[in-house]
N, C-alpha and C positions, 0 to 999 in steps of 0.2 A: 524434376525437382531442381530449381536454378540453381540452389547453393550445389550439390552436387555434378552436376552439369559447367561448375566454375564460374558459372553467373555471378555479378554483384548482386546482392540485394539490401533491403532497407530493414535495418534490423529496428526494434520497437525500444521506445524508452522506458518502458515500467513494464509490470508483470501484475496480473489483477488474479485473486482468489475469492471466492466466495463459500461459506460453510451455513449450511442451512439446517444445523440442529446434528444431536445423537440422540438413535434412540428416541424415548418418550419426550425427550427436552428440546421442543424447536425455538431456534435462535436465528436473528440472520444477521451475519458480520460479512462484512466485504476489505478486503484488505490490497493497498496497493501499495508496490516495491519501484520504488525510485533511485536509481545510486543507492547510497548509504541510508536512505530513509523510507521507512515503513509507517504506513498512515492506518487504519483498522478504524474501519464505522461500524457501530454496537448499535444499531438503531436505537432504544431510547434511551443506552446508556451515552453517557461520555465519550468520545473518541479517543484512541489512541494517537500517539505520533512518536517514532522514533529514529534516533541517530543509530544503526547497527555498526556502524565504524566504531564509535564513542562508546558506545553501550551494547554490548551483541548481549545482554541478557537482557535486554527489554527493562530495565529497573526503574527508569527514570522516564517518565512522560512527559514530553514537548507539547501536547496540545497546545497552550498557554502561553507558552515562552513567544514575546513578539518577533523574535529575530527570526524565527520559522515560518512567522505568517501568509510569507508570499510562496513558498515551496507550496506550504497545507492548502493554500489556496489551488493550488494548481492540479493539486493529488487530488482534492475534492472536484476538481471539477472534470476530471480525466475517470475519474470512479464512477460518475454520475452518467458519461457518453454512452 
């Protein structure tokens, strides 16, 4: 294991999950963690996007907000690879 072994290595910029239903109810949401923001695809719902610096309770949805659009861009297409 490099890091153990003292190696450098190349750590990743996001963190990707995906939840595919409880139970009787399948769902399929993929969610990606970038810095401070978390993007969640609802497949044919709405997307989520949020600042958890700003907002760690998720209250406030950025999808929308244009000032985010190049981050969301980026989260979508990092979630799609």
């Amino acid at each position: 294991m490099p890091l153990m072994d003292g190696d450098e290595v190349e750590w990743r910029d996001c963190v990707v999950t995906e939840f595919l239903g409880l139970g009787s109810v399948p769902t399929c949401m993929k969610t990606i963690r970038m810095g401070n923001l978390k993007y969640g695809y609802n497949g044919p719902f709405p997307g989520e996007l949020y600042d958890l610096e700003a907002d760690p309770a998720e209250s406030e949805n950025l999808i929308d907000d244009p000032s985010y659009a190049e981050e969301l861009e980026t989260m979508q297409q990092k979630l799609d690879e």
